[in-house]
ZABAKE-106400 format. One line per field, with one value per residue (C-alpha): residue number from 1; residue in three letters; z, x, y. Coordinates in pm, whole numbers, always signed. Example, Ala and Ser with C-alpha at 12.3 -4.5 7.8 and 13.67 -1.06 7.14 Angstrom:
% residues 2
resi <- 1  2
resn <- ALA  SER
pz <- +780  +714
px <- +1230  +1367
py <- -450  -106
***
This chain:
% residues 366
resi <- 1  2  3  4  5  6  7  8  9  10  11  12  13  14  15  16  17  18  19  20  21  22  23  24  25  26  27  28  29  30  31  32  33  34  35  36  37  38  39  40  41  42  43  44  45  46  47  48  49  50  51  52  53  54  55  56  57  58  59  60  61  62  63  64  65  66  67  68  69  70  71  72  73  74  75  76  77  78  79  80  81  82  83  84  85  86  87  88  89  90  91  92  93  94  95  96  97  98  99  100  101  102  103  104  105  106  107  108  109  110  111  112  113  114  115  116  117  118  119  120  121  122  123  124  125  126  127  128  129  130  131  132  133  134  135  136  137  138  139  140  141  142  143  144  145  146  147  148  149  150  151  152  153  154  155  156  157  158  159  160  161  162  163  164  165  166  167  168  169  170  171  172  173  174  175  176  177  178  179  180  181  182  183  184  185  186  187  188  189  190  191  192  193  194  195  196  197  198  199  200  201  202  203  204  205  206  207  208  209  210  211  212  213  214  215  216  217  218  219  220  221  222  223  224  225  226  227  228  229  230  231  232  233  234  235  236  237  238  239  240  241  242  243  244  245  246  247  248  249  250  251  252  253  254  255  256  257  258  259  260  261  262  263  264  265  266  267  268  269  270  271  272  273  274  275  276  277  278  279  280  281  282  283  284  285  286  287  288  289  290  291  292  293  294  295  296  297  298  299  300  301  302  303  304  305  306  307  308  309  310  311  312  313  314  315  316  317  318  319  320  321  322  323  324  325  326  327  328  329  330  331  332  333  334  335  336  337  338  339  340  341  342  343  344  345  346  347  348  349  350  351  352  353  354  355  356  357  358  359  360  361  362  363  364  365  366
resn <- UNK  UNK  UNK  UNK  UNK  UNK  UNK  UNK  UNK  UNK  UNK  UNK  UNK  UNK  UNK  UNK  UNK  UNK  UNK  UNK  UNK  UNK  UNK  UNK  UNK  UNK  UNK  UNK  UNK  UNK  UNK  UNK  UNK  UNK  UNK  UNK  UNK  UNK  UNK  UNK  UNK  UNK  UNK  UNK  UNK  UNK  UNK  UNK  UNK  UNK  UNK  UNK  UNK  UNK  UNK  UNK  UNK  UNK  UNK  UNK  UNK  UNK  UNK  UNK  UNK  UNK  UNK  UNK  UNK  UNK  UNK  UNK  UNK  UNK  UNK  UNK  UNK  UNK  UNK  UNK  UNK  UNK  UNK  UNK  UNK  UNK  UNK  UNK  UNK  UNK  UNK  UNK  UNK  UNK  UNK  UNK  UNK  UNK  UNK  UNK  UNK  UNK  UNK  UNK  UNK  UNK  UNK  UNK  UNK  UNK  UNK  UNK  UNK  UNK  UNK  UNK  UNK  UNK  UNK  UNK  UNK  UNK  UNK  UNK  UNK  UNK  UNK  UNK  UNK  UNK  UNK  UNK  UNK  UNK  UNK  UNK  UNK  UNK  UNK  UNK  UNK  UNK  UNK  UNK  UNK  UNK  UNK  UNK  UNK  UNK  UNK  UNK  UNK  UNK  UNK  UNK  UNK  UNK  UNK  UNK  UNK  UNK  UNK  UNK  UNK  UNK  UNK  UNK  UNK  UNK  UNK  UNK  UNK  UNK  UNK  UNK  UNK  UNK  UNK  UNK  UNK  UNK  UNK  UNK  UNK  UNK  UNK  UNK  UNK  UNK  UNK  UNK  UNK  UNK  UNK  UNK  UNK  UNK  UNK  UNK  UNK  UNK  UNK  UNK  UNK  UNK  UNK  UNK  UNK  UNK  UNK  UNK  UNK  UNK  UNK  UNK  UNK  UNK  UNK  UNK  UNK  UNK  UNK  UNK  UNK  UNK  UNK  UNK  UNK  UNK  UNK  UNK  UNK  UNK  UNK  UNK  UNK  UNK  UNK  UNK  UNK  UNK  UNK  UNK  UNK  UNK  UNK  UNK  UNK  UNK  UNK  UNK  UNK  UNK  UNK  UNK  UNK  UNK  UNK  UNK  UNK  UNK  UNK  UNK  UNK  UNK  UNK  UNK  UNK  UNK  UNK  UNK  UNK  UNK  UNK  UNK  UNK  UNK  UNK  UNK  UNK  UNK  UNK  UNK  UNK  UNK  UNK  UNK  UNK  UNK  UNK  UNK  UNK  UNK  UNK  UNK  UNK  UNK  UNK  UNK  UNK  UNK  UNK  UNK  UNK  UNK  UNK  UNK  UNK  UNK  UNK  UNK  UNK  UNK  UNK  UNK  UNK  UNK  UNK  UNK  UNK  UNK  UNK  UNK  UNK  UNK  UNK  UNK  UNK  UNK  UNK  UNK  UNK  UNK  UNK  UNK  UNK  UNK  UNK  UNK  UNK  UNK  UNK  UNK  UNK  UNK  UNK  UNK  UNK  UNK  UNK  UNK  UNK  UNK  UNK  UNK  UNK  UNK  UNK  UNK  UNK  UNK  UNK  UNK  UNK  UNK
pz <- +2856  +2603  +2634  +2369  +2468  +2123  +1729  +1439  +1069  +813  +458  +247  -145  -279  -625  -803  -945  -1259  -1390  -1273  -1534  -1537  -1791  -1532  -1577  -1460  -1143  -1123  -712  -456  -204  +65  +452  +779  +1104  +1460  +1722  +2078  +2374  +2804  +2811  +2473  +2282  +1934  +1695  +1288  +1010  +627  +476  +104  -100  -439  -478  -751  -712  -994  -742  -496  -418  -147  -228  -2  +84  +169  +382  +550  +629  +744  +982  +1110  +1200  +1318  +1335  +1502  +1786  +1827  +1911  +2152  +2315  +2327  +2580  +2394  +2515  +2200  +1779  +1734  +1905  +1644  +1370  +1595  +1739  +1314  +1275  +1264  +985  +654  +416  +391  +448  +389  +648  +909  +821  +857  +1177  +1299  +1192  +1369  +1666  +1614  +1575  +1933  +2093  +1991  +2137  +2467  +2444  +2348  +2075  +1693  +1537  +1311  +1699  +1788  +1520  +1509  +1225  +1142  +901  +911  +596  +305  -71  -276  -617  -854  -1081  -1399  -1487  -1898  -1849  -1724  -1970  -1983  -2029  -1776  -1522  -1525  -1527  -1227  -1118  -1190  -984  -679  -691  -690  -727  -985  -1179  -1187  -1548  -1614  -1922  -2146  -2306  -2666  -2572  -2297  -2519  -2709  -2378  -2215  -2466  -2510  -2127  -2179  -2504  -2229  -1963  -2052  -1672  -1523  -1291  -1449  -1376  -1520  -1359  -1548  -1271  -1352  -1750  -1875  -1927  -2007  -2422  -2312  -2122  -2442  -2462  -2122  -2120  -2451  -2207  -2061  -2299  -2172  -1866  -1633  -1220  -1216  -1382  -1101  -1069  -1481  -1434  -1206  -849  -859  -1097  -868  -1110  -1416  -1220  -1137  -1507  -1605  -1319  -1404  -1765  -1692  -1504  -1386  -1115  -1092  -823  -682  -570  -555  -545  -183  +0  +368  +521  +427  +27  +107  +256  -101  -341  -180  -147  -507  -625  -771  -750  -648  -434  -282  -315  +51  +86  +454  +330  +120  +345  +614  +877  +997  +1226  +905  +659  +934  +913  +544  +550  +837  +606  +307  +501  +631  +284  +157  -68  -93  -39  -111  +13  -262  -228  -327  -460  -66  +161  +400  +707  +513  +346  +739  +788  +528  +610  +922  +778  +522  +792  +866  +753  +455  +272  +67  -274  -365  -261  -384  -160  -258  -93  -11  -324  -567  -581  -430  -414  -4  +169  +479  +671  +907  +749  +422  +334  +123  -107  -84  -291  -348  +7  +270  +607  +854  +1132  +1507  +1729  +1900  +1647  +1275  +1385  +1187  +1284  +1085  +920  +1095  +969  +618  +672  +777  +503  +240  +442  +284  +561  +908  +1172  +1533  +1792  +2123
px <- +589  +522  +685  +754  +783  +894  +814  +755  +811  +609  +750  +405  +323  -17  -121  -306  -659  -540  -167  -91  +75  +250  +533  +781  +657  +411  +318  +142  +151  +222  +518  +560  +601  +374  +497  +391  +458  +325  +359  +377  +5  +12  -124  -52  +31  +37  +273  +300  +636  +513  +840  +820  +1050  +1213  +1344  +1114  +933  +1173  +1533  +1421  +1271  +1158  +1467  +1600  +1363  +1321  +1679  +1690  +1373  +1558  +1920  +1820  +1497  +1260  +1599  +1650  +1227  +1213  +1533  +1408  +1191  +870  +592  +433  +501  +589  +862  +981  +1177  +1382  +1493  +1491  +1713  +2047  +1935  +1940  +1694  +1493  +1142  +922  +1105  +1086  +686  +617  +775  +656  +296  +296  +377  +28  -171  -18  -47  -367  -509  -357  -559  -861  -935  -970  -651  -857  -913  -542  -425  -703  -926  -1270  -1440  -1636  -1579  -1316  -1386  -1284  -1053  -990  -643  -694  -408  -214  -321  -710  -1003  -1119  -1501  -1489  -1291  -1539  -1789  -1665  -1590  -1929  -2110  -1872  -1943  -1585  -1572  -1227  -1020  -661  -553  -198  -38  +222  +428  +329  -29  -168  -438  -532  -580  -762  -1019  -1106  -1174  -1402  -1574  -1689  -1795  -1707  -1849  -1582  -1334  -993  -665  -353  -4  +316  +510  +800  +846  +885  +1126  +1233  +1145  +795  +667  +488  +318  +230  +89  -95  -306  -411  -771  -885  -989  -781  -811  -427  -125  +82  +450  +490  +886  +1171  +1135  +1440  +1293  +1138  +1209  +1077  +764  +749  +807  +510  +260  +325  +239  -110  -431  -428  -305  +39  +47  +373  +430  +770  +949  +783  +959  +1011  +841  +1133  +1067  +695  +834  +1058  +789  +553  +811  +891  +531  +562  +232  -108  -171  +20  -6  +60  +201  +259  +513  +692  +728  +823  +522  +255  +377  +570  +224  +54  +318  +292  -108  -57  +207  -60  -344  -172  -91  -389  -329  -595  -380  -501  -433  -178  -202  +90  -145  -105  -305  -579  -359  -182  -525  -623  -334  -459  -810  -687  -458  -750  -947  -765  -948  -716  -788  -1026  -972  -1037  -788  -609  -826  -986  -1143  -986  -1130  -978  -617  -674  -908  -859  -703  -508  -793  -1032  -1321  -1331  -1285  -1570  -1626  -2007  -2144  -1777  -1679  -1481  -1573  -1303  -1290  -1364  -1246  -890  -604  -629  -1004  -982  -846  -551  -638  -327  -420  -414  -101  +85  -19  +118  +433  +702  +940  +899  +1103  +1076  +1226  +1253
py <- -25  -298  -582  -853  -1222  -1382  -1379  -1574  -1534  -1664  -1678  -1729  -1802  -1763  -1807  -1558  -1596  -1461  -1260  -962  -748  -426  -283  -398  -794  -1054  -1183  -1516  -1566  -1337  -1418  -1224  -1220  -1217  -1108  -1257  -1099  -1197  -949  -1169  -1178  -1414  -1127  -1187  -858  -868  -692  -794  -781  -628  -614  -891  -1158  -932  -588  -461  -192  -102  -236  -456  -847  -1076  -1223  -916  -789  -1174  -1180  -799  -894  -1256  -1126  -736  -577  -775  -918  -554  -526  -848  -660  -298  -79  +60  +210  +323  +202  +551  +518  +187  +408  +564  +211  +104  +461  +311  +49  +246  +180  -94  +67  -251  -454  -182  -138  -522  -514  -191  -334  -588  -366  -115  -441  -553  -239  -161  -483  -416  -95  -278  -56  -65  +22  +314  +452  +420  +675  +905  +788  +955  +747  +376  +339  +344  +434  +130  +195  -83  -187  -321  -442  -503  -852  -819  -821  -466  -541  -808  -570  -259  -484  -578  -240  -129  -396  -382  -21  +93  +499  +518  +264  +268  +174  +13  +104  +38  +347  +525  +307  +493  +718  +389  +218  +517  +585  +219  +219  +545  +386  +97  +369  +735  +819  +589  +787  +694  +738  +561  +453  +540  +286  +548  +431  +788  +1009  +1388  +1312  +1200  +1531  +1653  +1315  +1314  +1688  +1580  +1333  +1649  +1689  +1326  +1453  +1175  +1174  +1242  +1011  +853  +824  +899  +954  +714  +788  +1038  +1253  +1535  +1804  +1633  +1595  +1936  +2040  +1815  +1950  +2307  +2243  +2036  +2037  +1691  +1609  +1479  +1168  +1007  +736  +610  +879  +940  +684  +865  +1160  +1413  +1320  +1395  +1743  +1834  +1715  +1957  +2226  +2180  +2194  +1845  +1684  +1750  +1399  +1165  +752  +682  +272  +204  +8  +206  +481  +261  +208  +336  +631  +747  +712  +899  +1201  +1245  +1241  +1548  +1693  +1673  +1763  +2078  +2186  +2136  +1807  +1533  +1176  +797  +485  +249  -140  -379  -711  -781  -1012  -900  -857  -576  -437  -432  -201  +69  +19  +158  +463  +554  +603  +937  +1284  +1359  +1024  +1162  +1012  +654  +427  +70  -139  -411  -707  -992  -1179  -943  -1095  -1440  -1793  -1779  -1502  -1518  -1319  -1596  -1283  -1159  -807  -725  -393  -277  -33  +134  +137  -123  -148  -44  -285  -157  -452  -462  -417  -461  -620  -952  -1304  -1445  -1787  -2008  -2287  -2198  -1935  -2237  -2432  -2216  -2065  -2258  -2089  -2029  -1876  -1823  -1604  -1472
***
């Protein structure tokens, strides 16, 4: 039985090296959350709270999901019996919604346990691989030379292009005029609609790695209507945000991969149900990042270390985003790949020093 001794929140800005721009707006630093937990040993475990300050992605922001984690989830935790994470969503189950809270908290729980088992988080779940293939964003605001230059010397095996809407051709043949050999794919962040499916099937001659998440996340049908009328694949993203909307899109022949965001489906021990679901039927997944730090990019080293994670994912290093990461060792990309870390838990120390330097909130509980 795991038993939890007290907690402490951490409500953390970082600026950006440089804007981060989709359709949906501009980021210039990343708030978010980190979650301490510390078992009666003085083991310490670590979650990221990924939701923005803005509800731009999802419904949930940072104060949400801080408030959410403060008043309920993580007294409920210090207060329950748990021998394993897996067993966190059912004690979550009577909260509804609120997927990124539950993940940060339920991270921080994996990270915990799997230092009490002395072994690598990657080894708790099951994963197979040492190493991670490395995918790139270039966002509307990046320099497109500079950022597959970039990709090219880092070694990163696809690009994820952001686009803007009636642009996307214009933008994906300038990116193939720099390097017509570059894997691409581009991210519709759910900006289309029913009057855009010719348009989008249209993309279908440019040979793309898929389109993710063209249409709004309720729009399962309209994804199925586009995947039936092209060869590339269809990805979502946030439409999947539990394992039972993983179950329908496959049902309903909707896509052809999966964007799998621990935090978007809720935790780990839900991520890890979807990958089985895809892998069962047959569906190649990846690995999505959320311009997070490098205690959350620990967390899908860890899940992309499963079988099924076969396609490039969102995982950069912990340079990509940031001047000084939260990480006490860099996450590096070599030659296209990551390095999954084999010590206890998520394998890396958290910087305190610095995390306290730019939490601008911090709460404690037991």
């Amino acid at each position: 039985m795991m038993e939890f001794k007290s907690y402490r929140l951490f409500r953390y800005t970082l600026p950006l090296k440089q804007p981060f721009t989709t359709h949906a707006g501009v980021l210039h630093e990343r708030e978010g959350i980190i979650v301490e937990l510390q078992d009666t040993d003085g083991r310490l475990g670590y979650g990221e709270g990924v939701a923005f300050a803005t509800p731009f992605y999802t419904s949930e922001t940072v104060a949400s999901s801080w408030m959410l984690l403060q008043q309920s989830l993580l007294p409920l935790l210090i207060e329950a019996k748990v021998s394993h994470p897996s067993e966190v969503p059912e004690l979550f189950a009577g909260i509804v919604g609120n997927p990124m809270a539950k993940a940060a908290a339920e991270g921080a729980v994996w990270d915990l346990y799997a230092k009490q088992q002395e072994m690598s988080l990657s080894a708790c779940i099951g994963g197979t691989r040492t190493k991670a293939k490395a995918g790139a964003v270039i966002s509307l605001s990046d320099d497109l030379e500079q950022s597959i230059d970039m990709i090219r010397s880092q070694g990163f095996e696809r690009a994820k292009l952001k686009v803007t809407k009636y642009d996307e051709r214009k933008a994906i043949e300038q990116v193939k005029q720099i390097d017509p050999e570059l894997s691409l794919m581009i991210d519709g962040n759910g900006m289309y609609n029913q009057q855009d499916l010719r348009l989008l099937a249209d993309l279908d001659e440019l040979g793309l790695l898929m389109i993710e998440q063209p249409f709004t996340p309720g729009d399962i049908i309209l994804h199925q209507r586009l995947q039936e009328q092209m060869q590339t694949p269809i990805c979502l993203d946030e439409t999947v945000e539990s394992f039972q909307d993983a179950w329908q899109a496959l049902e309903m022949g909707a896509c052809r991969t999966i964007n799998i965001k621990i935090g978007r489906v809720g935790g780990l021990t839900a991520a890890i149900k979807i990958h089985d679901l895809c892998q069962q039927a047959g569906l190649p997944v990846w690995c999505g990042g959320m311009v997070e730090t490098g205690i959350s990019k620990a967390h899908n080293l860890a899940l992309a270390s499963l079988p099924g994670f076969s396609i490039p994912g969102d995982l950069s290093g912990s340079d990509r985003y940031f001047e000084r990461d939260l990480l006490q060792k860099p996450l590096r990309v070599e030659e296209g790949s990551i390095q999954i870390p084999d010590d206890p838990g998520i394998g890396l120390g958290v910087d305190m020093e610095y995390l306290l330097h730019v939490s601008k909130e911090i709460h404690t509980g037991c």
